[in-house]
Backbone atoms as SQL, in Angstrom:
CREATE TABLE atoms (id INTEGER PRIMARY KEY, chain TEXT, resi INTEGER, resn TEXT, atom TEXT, x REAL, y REAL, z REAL);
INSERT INTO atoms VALUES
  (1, 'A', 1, 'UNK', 'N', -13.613, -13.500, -22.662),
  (2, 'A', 1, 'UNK', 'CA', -13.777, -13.506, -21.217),
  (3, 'A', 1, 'UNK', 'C', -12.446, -13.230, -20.520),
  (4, 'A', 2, 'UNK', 'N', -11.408, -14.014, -21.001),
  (5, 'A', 2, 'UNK', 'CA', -10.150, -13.664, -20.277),
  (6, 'A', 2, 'UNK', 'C', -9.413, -12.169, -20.375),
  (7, 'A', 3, 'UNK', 'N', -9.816, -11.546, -21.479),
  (8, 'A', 3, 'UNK', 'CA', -9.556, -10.376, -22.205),
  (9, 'A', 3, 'UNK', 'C', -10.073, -9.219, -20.876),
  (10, 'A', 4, 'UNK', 'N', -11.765, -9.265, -20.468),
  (11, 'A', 4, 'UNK', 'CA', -12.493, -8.856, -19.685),
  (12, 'A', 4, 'UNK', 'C', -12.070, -8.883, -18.191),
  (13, 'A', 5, 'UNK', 'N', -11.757, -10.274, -18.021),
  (14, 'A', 5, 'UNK', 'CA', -10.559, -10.732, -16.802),
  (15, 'A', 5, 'UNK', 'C', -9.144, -9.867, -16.805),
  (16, 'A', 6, 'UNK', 'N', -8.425, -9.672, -17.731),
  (17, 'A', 6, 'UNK', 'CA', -7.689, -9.016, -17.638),
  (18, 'A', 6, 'UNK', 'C', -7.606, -7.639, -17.318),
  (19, 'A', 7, 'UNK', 'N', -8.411, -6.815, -18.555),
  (20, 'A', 7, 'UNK', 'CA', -8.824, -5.210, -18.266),
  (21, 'A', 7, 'UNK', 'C', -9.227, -5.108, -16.565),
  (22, 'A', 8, 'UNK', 'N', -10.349, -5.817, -16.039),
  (23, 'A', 8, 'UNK', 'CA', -10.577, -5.661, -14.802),
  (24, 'A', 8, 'UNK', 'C', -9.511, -5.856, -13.878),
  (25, 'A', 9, 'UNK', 'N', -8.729, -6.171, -13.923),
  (26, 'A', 9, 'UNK', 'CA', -7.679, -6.933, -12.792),
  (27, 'A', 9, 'UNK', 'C', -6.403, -5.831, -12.783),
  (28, 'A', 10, 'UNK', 'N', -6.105, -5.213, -14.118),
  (29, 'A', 10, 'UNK', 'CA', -5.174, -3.776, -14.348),
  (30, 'A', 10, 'UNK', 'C', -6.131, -2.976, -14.085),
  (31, 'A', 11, 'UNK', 'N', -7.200, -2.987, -13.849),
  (32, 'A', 11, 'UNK', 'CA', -7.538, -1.569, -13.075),
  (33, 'A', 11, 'UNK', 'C', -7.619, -2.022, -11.925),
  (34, 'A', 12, 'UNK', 'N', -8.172, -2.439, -10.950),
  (35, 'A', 12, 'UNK', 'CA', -8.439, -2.719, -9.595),
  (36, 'A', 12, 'UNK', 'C', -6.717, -2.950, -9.232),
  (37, 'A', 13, 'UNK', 'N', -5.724, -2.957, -10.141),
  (38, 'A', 13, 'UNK', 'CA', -4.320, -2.932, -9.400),
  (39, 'A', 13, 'UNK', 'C', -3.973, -1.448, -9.550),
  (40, 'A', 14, 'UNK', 'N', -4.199, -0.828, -10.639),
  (41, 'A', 14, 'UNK', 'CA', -4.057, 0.527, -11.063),
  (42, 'A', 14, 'UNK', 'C', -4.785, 1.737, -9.551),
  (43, 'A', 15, 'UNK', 'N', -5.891, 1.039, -9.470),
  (44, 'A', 15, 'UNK', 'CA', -6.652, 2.161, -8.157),
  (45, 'A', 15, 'UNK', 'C', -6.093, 1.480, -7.035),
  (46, 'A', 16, 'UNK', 'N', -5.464, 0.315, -6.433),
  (47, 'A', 16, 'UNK', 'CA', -4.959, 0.472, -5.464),
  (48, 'A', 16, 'UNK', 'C', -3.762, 0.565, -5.311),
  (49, 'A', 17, 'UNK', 'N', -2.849, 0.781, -6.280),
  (50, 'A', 17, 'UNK', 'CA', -1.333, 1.438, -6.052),
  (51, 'A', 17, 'UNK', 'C', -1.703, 2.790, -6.311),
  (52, 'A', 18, 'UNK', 'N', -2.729, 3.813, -6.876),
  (53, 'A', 18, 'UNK', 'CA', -2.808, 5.313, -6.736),
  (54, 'A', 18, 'UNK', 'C', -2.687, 6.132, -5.639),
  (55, 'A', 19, 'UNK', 'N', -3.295, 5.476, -4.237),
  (56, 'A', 19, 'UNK', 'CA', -2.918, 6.420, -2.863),
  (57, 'A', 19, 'UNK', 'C', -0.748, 6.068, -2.701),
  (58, 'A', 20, 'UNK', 'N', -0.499, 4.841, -3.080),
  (59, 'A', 20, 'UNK', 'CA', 0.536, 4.646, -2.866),
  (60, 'A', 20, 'UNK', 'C', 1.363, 6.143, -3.394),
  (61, 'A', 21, 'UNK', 'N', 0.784, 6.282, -4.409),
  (62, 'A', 21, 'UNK', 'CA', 1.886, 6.772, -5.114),
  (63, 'A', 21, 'UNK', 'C', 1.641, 8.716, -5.532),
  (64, 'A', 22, 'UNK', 'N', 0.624, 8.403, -4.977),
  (65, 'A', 22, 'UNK', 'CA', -0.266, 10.025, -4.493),
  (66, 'A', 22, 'UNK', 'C', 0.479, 10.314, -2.870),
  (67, 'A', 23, 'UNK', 'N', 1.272, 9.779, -2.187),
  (68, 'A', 23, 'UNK', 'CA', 1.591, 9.891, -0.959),
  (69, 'A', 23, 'UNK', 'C', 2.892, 10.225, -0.682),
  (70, 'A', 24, 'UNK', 'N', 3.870, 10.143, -2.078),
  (71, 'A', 24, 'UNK', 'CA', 4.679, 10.432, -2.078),
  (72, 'A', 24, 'UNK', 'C', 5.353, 10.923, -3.186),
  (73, 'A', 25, 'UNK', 'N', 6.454, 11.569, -3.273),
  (74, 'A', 25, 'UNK', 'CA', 7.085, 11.341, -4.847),
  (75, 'A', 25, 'UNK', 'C', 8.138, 10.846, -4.800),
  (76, 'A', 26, 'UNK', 'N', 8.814, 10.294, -4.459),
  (77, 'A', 26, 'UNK', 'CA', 10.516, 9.788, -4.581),
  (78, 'A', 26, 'UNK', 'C', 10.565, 8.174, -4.038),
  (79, 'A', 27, 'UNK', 'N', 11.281, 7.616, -4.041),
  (80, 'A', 27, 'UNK', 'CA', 10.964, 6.342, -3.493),
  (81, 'A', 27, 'UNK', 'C', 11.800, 6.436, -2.019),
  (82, 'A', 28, 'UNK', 'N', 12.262, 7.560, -2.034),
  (83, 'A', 28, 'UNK', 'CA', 12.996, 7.529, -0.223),
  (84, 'A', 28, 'UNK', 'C', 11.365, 8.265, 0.193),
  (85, 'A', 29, 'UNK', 'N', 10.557, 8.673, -0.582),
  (86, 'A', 29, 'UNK', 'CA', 9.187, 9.156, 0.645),
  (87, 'A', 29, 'UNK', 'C', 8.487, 8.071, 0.515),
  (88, 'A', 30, 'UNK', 'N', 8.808, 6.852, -0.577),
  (89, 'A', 30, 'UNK', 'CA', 7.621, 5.744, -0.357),
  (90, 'A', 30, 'UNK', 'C', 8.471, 4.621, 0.736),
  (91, 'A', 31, 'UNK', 'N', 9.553, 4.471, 0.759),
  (92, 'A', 31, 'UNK', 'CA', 10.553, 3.924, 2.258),
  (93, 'A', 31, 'UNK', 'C', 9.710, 4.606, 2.997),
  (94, 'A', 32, 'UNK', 'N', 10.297, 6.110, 3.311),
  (95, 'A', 32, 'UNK', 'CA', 9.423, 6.246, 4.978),
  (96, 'A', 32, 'UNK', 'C', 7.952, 6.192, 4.714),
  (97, 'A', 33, 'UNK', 'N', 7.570, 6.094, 4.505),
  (98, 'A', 33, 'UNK', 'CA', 5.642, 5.773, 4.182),
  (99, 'A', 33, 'UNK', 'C', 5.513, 3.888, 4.850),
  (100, 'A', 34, 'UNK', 'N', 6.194, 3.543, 4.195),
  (101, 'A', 34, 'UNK', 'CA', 6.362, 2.021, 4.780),
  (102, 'A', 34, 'UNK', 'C', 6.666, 1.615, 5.821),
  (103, 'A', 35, 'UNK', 'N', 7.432, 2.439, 6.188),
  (104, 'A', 35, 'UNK', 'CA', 8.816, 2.130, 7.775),
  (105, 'A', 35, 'UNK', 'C', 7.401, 2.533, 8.675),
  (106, 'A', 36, 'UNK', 'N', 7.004, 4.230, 8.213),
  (107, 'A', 36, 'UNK', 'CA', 6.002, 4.431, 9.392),
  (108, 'A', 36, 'UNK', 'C', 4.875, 3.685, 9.837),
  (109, 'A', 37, 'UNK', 'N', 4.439, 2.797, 8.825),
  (110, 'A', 37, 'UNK', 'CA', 2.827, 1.870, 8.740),
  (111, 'A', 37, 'UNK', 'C', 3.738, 1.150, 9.533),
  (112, 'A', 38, 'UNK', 'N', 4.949, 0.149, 8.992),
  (113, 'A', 38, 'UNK', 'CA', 5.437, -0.964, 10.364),
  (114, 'A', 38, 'UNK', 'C', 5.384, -0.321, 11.299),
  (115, 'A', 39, 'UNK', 'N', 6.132, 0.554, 12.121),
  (116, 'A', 39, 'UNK', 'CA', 6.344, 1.131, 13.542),
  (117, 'A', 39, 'UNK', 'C', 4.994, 1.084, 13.884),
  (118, 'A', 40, 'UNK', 'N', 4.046, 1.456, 13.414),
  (119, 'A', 40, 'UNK', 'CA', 2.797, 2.048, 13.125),
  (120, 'A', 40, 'UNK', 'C', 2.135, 0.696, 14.060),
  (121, 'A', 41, 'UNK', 'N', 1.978, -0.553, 12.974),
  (122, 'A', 41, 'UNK', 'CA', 1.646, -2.073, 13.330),
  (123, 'A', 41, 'UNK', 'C', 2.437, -2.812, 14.547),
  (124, 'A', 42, 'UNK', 'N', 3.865, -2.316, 14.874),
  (125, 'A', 42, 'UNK', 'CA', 4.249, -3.262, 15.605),
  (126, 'A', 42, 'UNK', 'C', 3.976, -2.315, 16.703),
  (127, 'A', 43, 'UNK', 'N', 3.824, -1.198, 17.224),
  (128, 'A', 43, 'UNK', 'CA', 3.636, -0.591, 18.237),
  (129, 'A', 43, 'UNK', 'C', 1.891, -0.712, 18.565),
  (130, 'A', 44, 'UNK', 'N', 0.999, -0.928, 17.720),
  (131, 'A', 44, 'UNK', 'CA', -0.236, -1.643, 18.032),
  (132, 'A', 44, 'UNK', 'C', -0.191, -2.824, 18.490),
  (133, 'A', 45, 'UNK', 'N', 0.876, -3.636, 17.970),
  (134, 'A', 45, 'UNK', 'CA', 0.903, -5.447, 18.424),
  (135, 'A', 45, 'UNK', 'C', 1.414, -5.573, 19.590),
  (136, 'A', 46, 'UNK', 'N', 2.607, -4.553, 19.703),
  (137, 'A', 46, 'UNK', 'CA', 3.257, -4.445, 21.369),
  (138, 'A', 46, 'UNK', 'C', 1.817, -4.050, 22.136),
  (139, 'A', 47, 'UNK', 'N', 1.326, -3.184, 21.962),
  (140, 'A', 47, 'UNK', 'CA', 0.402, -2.071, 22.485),
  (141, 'A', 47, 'UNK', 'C', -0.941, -3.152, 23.023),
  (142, 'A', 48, 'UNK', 'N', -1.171, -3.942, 22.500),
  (143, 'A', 48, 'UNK', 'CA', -2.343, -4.726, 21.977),
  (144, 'A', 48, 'UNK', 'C', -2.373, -6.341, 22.885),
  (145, 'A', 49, 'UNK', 'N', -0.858, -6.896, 23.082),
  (146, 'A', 49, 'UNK', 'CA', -0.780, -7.873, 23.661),
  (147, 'A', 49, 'UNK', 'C', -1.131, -7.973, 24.558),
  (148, 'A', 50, 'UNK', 'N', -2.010, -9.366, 25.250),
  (149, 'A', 50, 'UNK', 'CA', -2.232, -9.524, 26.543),
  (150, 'A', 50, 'UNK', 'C', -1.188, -9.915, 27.422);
C-alpha cells in the first residue's frame, strides 16, 4: 500500500512541476515566470481592495 502511495504521489508531483518547466528553459526564465505571477497577484490585491 505504501509502495502504491508512493508511485502515486511522484506522479501527481511529476505532472504538476511539467507546465513549470515546459515554460521555460533556464532558471533566469523560471525567476521571471515567478516575479511576473507576483506582480501579477499583488497588482490584483492592490486592484481588488476595498
Amino acid at each position: 500500500m505504501r509502495k502504491i502511495f508512493s508511485i502515486a504521489f511522484t506522479l501527481l508531483v511529476l505532472i504538476g512541476v511539467t507546465p513549470l518547466l515546459g515554460a521555460c528553459h533556464t532558471t533566469a526564465g523560471a525567476g521571471e515566470d515567478l516575479s511576473a505571477t507576483g506582480h501579477a497577484i499583488t497588482h490584483s490585491a492592490e486592484h481588488n481592495t476595498p
